[in-house]
LUMVEX-475418 format. One record per residue: y, z, x of N, C-alpha, C in turn. Coordinates in nm, 4 decimals. Atoms other than C-alpha are relative to their C-alpha. Example, Ala and Ser with C-alpha at 12.3 -4.5 7.8 and 13.67 -1.06 7.14 Angstrom:
LUMVEX-475418
(rec (-0.1190; 0.0000; 0.0890); (-0.4500; 0.7800; 1.2300); (0.1200; 0.0000; 0.0900))
(rec (-0.1190; -0.0060; -0.0820); (-0.1060; 0.7140; 1.3670); (0.1090; 0.0730; -0.0770))
***
This chain:
LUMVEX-475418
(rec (-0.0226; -0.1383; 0.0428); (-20.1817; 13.7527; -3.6435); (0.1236; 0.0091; -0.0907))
(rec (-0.1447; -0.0008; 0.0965); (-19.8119; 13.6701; -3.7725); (-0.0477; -0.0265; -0.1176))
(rec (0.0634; 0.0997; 0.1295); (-20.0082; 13.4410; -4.0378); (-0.0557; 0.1454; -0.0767))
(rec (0.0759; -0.0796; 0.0737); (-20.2501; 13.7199; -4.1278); (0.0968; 0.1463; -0.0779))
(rec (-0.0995; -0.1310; 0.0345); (-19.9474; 14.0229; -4.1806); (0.0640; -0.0359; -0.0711))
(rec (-0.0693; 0.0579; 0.0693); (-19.7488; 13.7649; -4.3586); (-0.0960; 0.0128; -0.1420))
(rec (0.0930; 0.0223; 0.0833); (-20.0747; 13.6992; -4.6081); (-0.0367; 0.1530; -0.1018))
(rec (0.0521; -0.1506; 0.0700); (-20.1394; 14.0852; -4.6610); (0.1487; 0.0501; -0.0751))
(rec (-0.1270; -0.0329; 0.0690); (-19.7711; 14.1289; -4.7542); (0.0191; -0.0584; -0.1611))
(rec (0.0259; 0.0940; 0.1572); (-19.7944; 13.8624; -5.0076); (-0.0550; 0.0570; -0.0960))
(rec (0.0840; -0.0799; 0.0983); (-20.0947; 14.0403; -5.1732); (0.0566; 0.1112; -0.0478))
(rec (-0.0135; -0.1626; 0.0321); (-19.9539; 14.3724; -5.1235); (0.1777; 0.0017; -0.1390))
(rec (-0.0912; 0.0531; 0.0786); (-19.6135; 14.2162; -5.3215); (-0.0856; -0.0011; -0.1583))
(rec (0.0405; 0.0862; 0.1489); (-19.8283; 14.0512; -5.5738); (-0.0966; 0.1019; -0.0830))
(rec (0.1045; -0.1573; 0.0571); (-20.0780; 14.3800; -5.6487); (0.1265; 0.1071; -0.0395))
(rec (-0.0711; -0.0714; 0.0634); (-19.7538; 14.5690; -5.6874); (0.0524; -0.0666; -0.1506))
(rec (-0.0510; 0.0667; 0.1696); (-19.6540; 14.3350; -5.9919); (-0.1073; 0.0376; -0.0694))
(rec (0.1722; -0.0098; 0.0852); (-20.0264; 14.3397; -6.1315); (0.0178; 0.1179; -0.0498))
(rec (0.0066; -0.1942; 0.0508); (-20.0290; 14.7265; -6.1175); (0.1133; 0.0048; -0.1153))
(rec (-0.1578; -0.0492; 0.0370); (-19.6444; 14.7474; -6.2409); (-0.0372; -0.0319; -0.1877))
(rec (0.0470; 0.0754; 0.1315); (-19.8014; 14.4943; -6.5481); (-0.0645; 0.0753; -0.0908))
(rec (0.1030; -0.0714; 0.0528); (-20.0980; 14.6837; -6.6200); (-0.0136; 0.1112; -0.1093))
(rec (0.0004; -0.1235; -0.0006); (-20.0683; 15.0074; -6.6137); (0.1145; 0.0490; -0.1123))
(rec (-0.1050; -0.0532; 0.0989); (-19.9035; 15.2297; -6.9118); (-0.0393; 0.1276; -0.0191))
(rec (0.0071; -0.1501; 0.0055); (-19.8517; 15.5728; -7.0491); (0.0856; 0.0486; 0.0648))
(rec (-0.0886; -0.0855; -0.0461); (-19.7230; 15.8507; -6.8947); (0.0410; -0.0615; 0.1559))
(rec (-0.0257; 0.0438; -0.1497); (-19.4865; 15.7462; -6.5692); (-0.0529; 0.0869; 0.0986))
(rec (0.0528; -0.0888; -0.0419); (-19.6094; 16.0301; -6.3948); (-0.1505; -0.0593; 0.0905))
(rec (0.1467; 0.0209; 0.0008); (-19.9906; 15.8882; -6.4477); (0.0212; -0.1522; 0.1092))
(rec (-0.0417; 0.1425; -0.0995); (-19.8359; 15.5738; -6.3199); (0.0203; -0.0169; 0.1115))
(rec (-0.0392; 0.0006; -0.1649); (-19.6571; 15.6738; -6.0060); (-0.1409; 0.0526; 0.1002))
(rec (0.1211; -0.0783; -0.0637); (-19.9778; 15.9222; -5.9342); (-0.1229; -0.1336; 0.0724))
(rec (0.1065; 0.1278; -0.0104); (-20.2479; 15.5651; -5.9611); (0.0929; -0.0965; 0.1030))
(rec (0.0030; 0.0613; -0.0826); (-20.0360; 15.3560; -5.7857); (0.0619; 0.0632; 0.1859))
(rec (0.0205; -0.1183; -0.1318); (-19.9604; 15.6592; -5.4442); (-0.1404; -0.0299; 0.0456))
(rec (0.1288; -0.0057; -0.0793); (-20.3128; 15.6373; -5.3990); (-0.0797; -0.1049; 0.0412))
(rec (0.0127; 0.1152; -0.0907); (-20.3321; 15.2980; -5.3280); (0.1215; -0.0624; 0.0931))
(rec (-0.1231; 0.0047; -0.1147); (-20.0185; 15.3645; -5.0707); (0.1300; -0.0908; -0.0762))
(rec (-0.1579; 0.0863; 0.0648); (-19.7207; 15.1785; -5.3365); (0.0255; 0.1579; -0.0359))
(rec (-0.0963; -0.1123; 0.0417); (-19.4742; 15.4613; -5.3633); (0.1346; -0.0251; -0.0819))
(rec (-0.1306; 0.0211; 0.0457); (-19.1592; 15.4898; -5.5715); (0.0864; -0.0751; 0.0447))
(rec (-0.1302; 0.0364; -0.0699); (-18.9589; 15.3566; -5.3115); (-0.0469; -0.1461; 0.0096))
(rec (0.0903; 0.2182; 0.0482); (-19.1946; 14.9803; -5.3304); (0.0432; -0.0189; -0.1111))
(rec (-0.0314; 0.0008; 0.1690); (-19.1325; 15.0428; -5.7181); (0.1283; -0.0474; -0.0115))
(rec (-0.1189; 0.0113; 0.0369); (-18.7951; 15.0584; -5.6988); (0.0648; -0.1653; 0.0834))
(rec (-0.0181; 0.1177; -0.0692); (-18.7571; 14.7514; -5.4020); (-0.0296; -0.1146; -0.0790))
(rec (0.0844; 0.0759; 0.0815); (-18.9864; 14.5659; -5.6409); (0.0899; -0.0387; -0.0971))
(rec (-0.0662; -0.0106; 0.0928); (-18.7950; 14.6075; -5.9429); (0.1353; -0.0609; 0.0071))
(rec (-0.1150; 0.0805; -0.0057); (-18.4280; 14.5584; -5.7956); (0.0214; -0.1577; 0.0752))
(rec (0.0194; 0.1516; -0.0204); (-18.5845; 14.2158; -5.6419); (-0.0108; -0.0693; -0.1598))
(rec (0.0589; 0.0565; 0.1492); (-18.6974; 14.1418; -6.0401); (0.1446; 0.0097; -0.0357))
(rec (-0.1230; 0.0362; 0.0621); (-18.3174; 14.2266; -6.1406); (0.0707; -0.0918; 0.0738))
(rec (-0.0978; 0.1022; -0.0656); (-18.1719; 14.0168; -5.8721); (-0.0433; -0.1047; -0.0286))
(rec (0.0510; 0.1836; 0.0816); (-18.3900; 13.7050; -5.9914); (0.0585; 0.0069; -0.1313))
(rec (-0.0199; 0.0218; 0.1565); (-18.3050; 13.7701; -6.3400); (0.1426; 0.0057; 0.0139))
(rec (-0.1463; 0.0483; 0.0505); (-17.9330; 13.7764; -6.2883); (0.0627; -0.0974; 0.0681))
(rec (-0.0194; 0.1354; -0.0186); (-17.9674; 13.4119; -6.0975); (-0.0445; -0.0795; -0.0979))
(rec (0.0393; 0.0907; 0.1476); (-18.1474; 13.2893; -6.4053); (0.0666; 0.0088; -0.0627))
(rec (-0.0628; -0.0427; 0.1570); (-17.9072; 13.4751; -6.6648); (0.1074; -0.0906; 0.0589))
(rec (-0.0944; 0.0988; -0.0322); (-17.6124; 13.2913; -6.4259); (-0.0191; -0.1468; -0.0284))
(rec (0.0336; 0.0491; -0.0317); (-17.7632; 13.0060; -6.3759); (0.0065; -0.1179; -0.1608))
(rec (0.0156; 0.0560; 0.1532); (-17.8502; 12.9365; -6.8063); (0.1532; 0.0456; -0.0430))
(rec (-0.0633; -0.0591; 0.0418); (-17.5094; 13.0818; -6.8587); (0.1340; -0.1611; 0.0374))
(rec (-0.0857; 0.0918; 0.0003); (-17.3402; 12.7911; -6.7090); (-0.0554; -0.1617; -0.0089))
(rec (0.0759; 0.1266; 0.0305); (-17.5863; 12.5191; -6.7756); (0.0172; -0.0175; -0.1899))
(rec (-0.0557; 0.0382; 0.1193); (-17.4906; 12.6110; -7.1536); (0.1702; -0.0006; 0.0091))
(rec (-0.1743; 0.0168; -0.0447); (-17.0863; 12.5987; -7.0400); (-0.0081; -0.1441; -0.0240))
(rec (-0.0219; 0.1200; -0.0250); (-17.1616; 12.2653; -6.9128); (-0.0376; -0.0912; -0.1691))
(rec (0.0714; 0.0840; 0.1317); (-17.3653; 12.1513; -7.2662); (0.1339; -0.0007; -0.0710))
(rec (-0.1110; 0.0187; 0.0788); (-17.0429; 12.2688; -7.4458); (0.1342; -0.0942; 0.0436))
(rec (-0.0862; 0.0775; -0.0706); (-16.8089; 12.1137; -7.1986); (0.0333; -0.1445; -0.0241))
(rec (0.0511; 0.1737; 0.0593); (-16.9778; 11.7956; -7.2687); (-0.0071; -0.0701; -0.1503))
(rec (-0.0041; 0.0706; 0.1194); (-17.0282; 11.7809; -7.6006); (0.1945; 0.0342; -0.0387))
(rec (-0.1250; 0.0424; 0.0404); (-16.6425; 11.8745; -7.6886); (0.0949; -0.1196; 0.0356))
(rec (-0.0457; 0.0394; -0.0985); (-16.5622; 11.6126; -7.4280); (-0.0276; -0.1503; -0.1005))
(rec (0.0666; 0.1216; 0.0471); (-16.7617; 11.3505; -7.5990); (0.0612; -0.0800; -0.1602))
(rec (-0.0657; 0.1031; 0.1188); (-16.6265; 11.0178; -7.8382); (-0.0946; -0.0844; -0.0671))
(rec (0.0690; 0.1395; 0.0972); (-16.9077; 10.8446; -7.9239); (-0.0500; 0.0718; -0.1136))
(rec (-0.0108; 0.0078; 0.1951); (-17.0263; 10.8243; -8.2512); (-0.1597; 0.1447; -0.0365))
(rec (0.0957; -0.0737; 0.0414); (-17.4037; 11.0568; -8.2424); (0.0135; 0.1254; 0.0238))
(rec (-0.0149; -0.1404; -0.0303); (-17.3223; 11.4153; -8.1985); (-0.1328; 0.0851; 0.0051))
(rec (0.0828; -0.0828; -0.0295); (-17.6263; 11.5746; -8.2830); (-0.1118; 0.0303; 0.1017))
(rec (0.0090; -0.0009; -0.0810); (-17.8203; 11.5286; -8.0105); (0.0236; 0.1103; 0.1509))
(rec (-0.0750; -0.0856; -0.0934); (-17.5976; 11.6870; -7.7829); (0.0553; 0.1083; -0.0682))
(rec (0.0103; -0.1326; 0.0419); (-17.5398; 11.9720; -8.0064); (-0.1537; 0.0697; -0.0228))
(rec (0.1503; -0.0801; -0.0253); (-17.9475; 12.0181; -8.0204); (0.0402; 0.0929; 0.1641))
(rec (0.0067; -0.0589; -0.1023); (-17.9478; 12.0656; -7.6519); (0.1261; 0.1200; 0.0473))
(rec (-0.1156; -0.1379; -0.0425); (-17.5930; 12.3234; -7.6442); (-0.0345; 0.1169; -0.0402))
(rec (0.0678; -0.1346; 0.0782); (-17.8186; 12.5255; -7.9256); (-0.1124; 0.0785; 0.0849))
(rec (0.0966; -0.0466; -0.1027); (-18.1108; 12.5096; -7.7115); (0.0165; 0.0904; 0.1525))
(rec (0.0002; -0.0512; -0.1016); (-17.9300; 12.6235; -7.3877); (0.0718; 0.1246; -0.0490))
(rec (-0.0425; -0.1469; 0.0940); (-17.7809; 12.9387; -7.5894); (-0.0919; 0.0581; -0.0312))
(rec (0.1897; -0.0970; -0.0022); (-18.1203; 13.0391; -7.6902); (-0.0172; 0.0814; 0.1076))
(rec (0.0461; -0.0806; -0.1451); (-18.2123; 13.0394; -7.3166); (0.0887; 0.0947; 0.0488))
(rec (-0.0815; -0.1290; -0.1130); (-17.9009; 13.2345; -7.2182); (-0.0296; 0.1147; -0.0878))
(rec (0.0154; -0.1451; 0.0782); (-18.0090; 13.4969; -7.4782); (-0.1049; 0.0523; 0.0708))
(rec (0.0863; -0.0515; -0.0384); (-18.3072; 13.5248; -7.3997); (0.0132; 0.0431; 0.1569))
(rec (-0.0102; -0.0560; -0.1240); (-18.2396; 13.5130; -6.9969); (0.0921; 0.1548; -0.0009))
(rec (-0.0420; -0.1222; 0.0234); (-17.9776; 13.8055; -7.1133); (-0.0831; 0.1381; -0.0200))
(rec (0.0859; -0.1563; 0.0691); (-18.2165; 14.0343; -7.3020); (-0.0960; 0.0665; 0.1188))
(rec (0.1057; -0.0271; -0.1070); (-18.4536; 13.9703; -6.9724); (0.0921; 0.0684; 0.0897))
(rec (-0.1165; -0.0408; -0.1171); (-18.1922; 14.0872; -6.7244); (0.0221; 0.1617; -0.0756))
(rec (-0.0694; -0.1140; 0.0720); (-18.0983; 14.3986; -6.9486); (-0.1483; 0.0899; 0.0183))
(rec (0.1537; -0.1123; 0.0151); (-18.5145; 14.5110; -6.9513); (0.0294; 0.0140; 0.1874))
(rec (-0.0242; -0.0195; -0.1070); (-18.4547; 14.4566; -6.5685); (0.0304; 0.1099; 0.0317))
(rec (-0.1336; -0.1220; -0.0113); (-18.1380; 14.7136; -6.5487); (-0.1304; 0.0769; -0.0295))
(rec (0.0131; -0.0820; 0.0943); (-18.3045; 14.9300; -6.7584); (-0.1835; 0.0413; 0.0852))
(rec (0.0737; -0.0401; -0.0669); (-18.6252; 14.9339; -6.5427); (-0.0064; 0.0892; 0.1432))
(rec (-0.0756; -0.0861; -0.1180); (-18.4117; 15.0018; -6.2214); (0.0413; 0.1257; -0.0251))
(rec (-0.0722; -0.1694; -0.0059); (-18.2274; 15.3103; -6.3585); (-0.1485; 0.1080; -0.0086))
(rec (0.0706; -0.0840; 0.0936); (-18.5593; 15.4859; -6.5128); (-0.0923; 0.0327; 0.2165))
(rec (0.1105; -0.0219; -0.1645); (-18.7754; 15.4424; -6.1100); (0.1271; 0.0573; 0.0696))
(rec (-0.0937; -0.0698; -0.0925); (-18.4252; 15.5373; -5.9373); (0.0172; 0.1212; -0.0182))
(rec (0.0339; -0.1335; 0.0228); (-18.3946; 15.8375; -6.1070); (-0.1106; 0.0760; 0.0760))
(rec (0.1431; -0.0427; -0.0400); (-18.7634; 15.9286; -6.0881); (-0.0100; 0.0002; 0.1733))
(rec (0.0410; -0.0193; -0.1110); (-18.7497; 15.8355; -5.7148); (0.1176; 0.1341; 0.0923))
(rec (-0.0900; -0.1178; -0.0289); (-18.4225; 16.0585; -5.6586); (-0.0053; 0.1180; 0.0070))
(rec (0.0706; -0.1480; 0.0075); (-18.5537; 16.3388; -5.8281); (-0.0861; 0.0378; 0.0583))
(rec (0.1029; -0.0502; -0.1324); (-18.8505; 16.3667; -5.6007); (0.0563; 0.0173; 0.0920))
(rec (-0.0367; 0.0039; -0.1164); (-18.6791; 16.3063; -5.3183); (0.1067; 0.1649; 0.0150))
(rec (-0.0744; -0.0968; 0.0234); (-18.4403; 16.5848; -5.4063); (-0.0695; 0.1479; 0.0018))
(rec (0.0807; -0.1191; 0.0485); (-18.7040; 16.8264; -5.5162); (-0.0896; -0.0091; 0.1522))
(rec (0.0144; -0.0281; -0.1488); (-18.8659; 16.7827; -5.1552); (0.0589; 0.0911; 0.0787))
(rec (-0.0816; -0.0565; -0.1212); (-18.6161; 16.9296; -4.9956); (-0.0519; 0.1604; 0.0085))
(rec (0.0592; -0.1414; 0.0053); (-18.7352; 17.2628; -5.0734); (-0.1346; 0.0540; 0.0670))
(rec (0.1408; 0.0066; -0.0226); (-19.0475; 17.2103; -4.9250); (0.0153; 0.0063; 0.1530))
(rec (-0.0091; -0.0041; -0.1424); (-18.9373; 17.1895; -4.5772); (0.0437; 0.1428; 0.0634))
(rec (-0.0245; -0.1400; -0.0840); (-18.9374; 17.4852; -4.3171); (0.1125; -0.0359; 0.0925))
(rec (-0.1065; 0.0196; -0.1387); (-18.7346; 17.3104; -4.0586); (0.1771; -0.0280; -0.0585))
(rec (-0.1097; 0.0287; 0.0886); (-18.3579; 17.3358; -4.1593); (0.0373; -0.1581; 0.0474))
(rec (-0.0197; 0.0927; -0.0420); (-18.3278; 17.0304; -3.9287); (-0.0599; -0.1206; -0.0529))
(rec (0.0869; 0.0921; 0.0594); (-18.5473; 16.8116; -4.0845); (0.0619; -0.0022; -0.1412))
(rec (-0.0563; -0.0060; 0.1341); (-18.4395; 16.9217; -4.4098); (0.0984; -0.0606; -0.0212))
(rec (-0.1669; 0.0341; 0.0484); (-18.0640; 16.8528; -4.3563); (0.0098; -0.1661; 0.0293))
(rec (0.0062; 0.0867; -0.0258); (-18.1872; 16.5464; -4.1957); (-0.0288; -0.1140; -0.1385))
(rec (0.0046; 0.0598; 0.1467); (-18.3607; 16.4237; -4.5379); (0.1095; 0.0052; -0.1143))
(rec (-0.1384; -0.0168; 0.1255); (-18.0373; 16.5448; -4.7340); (0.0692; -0.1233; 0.0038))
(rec (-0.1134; 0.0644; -0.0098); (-17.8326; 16.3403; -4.5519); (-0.0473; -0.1738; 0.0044))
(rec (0.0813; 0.1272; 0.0461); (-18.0660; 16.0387; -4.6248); (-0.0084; -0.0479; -0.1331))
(rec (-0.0380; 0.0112; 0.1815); (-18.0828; 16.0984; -4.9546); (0.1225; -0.0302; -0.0518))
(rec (-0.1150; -0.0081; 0.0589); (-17.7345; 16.1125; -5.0178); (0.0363; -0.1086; 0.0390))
(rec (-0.0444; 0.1084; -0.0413); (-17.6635; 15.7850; -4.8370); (-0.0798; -0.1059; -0.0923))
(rec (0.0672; 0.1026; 0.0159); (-17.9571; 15.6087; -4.9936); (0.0630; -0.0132; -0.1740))
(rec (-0.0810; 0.0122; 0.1186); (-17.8082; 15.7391; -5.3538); (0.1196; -0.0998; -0.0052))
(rec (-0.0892; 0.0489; -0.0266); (-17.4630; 15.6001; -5.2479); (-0.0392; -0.1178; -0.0285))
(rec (-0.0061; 0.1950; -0.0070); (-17.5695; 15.2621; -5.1990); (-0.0327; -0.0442; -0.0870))
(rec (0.0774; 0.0703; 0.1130); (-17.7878; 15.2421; -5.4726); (0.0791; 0.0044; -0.0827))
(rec (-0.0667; -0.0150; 0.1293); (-17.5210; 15.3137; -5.7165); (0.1230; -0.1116; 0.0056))
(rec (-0.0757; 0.1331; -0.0375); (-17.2725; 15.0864; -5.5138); (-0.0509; -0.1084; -0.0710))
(rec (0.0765; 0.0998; 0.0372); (-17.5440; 14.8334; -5.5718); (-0.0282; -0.0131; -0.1577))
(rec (0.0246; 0.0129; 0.1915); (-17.6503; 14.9195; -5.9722); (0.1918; -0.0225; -0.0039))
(rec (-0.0987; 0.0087; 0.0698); (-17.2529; 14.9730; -6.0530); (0.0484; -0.1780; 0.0260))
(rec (0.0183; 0.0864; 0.0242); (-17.1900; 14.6332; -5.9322); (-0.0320; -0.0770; -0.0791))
(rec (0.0359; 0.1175; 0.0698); (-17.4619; 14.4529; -6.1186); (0.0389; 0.0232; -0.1586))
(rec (-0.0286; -0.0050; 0.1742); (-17.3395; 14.6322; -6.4611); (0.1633; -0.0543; 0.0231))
(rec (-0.1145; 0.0594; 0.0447); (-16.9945; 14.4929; -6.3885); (-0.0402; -0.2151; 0.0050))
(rec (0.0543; 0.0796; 0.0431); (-17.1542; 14.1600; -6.3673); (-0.0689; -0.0492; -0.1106))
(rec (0.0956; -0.0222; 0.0945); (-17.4016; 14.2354; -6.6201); (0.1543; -0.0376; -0.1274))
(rec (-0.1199; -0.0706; 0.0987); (-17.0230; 14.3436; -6.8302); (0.0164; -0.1767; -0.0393))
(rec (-0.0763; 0.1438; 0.0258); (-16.9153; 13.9369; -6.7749); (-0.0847; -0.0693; -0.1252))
(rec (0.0954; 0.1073; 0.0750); (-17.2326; 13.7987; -6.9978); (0.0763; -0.0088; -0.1321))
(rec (-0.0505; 0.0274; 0.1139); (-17.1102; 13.9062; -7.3478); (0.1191; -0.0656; -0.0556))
(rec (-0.1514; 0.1074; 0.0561); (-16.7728; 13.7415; -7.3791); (-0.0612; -0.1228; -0.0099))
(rec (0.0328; 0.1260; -0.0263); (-16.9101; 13.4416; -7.2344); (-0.1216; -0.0377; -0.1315))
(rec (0.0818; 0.0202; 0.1559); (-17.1981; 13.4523; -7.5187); (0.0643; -0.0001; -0.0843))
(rec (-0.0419; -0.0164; 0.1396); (-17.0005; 13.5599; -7.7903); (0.0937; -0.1499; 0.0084))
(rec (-0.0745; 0.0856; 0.0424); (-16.7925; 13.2583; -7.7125); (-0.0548; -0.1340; -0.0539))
(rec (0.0842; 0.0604; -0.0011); (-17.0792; 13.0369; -7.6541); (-0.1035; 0.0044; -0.1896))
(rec (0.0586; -0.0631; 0.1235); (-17.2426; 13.2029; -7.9957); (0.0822; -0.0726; -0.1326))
(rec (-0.1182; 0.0666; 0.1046); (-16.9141; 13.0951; -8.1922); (-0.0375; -0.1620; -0.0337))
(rec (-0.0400; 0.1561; -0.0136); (-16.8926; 12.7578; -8.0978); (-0.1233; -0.0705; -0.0585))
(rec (0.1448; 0.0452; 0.0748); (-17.2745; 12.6966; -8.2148); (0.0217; 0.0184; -0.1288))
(rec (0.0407; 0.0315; 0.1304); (-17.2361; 12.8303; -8.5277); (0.0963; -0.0711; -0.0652))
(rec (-0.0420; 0.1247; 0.0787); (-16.9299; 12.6412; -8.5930); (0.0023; -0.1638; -0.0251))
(rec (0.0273; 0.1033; 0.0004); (-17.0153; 12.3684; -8.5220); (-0.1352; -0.0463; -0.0605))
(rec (0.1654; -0.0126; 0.1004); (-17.4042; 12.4135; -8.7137); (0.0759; -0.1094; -0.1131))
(rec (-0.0513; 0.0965; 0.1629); (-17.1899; 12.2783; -9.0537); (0.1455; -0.1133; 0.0457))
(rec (-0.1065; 0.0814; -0.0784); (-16.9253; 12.0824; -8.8645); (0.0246; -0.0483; 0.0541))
(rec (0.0614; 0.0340; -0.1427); (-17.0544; 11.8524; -8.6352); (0.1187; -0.1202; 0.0340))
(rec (-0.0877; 0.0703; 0.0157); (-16.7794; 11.6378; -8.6402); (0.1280; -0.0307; 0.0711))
(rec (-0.0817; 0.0413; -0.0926); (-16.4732; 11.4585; -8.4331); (0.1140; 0.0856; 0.0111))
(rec (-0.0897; -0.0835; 0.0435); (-16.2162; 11.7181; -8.6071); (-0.0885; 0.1011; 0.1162))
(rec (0.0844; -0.1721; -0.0530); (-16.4579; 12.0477; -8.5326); (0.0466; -0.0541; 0.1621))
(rec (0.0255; -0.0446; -0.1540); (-16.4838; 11.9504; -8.1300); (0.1446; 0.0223; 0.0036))
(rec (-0.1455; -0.0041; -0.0433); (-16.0975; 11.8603; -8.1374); (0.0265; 0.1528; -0.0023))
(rec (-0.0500; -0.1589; 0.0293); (-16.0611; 12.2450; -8.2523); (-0.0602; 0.0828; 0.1057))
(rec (0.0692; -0.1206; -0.0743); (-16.2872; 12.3781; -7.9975); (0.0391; -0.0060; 0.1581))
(rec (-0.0622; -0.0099; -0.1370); (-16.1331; 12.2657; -7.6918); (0.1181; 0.0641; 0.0816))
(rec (-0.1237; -0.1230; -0.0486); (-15.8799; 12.5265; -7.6421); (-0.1212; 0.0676; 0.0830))
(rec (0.0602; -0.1280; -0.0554); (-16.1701; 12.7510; -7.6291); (-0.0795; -0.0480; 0.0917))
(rec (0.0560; -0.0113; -0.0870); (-16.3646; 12.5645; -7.4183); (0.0781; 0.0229; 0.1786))
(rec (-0.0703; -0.0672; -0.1509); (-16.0941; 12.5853; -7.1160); (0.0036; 0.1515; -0.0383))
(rec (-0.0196; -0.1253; -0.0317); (-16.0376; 12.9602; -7.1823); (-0.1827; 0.0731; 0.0702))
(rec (0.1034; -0.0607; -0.0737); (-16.4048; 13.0036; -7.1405); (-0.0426; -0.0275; 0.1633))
(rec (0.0294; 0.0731; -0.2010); (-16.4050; 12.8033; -6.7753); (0.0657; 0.1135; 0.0975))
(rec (-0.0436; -0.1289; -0.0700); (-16.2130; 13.1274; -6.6613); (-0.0909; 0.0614; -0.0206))
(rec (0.1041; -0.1026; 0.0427); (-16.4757; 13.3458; -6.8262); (-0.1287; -0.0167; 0.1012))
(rec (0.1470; 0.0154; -0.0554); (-16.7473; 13.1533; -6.6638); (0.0104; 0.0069; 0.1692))
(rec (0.0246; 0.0510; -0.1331); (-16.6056; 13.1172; -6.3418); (0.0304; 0.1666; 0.0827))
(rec (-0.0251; -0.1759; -0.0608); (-16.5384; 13.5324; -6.3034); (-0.1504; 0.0277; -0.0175))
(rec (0.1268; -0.0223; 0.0324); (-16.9039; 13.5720; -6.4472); (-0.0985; -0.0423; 0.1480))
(rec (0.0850; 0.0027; -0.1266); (-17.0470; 13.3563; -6.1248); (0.0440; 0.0638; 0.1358))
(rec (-0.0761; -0.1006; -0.1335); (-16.8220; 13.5735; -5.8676); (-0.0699; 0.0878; -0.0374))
(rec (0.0120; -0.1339; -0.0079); (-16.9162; 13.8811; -5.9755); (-0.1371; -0.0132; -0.0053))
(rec (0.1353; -0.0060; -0.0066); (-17.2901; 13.7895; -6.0298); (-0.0435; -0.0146; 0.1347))
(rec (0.0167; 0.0043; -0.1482); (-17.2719; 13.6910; -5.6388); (0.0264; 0.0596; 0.0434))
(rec (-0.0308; -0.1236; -0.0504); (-17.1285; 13.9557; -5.5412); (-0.1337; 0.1575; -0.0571))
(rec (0.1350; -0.0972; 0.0723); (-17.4357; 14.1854; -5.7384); (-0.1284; -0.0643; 0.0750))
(rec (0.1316; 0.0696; -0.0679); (-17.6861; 13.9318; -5.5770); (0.0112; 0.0876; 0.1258))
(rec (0.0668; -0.0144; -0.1192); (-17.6098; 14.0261; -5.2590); (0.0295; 0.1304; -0.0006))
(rec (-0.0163; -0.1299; -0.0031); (-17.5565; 14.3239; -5.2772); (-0.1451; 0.1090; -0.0167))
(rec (0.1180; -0.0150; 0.0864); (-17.9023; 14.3741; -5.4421); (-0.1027; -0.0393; 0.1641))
(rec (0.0557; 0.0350; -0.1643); (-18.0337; 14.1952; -5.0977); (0.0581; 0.0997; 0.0961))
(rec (-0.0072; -0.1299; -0.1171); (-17.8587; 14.4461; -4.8852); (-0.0265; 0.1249; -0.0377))
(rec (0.0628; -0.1093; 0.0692); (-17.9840; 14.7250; -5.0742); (-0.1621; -0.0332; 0.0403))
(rec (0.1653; 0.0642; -0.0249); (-18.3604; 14.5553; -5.0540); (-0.0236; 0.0459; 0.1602))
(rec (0.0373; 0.0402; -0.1759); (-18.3286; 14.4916; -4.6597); (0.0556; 0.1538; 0.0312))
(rec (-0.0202; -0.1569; -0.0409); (-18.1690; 14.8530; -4.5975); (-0.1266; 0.1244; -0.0532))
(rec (0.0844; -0.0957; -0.0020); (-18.4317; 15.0268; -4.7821); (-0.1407; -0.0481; 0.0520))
(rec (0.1052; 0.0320; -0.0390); (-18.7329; 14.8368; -4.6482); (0.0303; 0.0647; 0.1696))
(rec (-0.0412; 0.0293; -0.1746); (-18.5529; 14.8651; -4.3059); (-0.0346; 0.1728; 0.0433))
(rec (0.0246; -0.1961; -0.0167); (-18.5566; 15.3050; -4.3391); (-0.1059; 0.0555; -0.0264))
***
């Protein structure tokens, strides 16, 4: 029975992505189609800030796997450079791209939090019992709280990426026409200043992870 509740969860996970995929137009039309197969705003939104918390272990994750490419190649005496400047270009790519993905993330979270706020808000009017009512207020207002705890967080995380790119960004293109024993000698200032950059970037992204998990497990849990 554990097996079989575990199995339907899975699906019911993996049909909320499908739908989430699918489906377009008006949000409205959206939230309405997927209510009536029992996913509500509040799955949407669980859903979603699980999709930003993966995407800002990937955006970490490529963020210091191109650190390390630069690390290495300024580090490096032997004689073939390019090589190891392919692969520092290549892992800059990926942190862009893991960036831009992390940012559609955000940007998916705020638009369902809203939307689920404002319902929840606009409910309240609907109730006869003041007890019940004040009861949902004071739910609401806690579940806001956290969630903003939780988003403000991941945008001060989110805040660490661009330095760390723009420094990462530099160092590629000077080195594009400059591949040379001089060029790295010049770039190793900047690569220690960025080892501070990178190493505030994976604090504060851990600190947004979990945070993102106790947000998840508190609203599944209510």
């Amino acid at each position: 029975m554990t097996q079989l509740f575990g199995n339907l969860q899975i699906l019911r996970v993996g049909f909320i992505g499908i739908s989430l995929a699918m489906l377009s137009g008006c949000a409205s039309v959206q939230y309405s189609a997927l209510e009536k197969v029992g996913i509500h705003k509040r799955d949407i939104l669980v859903d979603r800030v699980e999709d930003a918390r993966d995407a800002q272990t990937e955006t970490r994750e490529q963020l210091v796997s191109a650190y390390e490419e630069l690390s290495a190649l300024v580090g490096y005496e032997g004689g073939e450079l390019e090589e190891k400047y392919e692969r520092l270009s290549k892992e800059v790519d990926r942190s862009r791209d893991a960036t831009e993905d992390l940012d559609e993330h955000l940007s998916d979270i705020d638009r369902v939090s809203e939307d689920l706020f404002d319902e929840w808000e606009s409910e309240l009017d609907l109730y006869s019992s003041a007890a019940l009512r004040a009861d949902q207020e004071k739910k609401l207002a806690q579940a806001r709280r956290q969630f903003m705890m939780m988003r403000d967080r991941m945008q001060v995380a989110r805040n660490r990426v661009d330095p760390v790119m723009a420094v990462l960004t530099d160092n590629v293109l000077f080195l594009k026409h400059s591949l040379n024993a001089q060029a790295l000698a010049a770039l190793r200032g900047q690569a220690s200043v960025l080892e501070g950059q990178v190493e505030a970037l994976i604090r504060d992204m851990q600190v947004a992870i979990d945070e993102a998990d106790a947000f998840i497990n508190r609203m599944r849990g209510s």
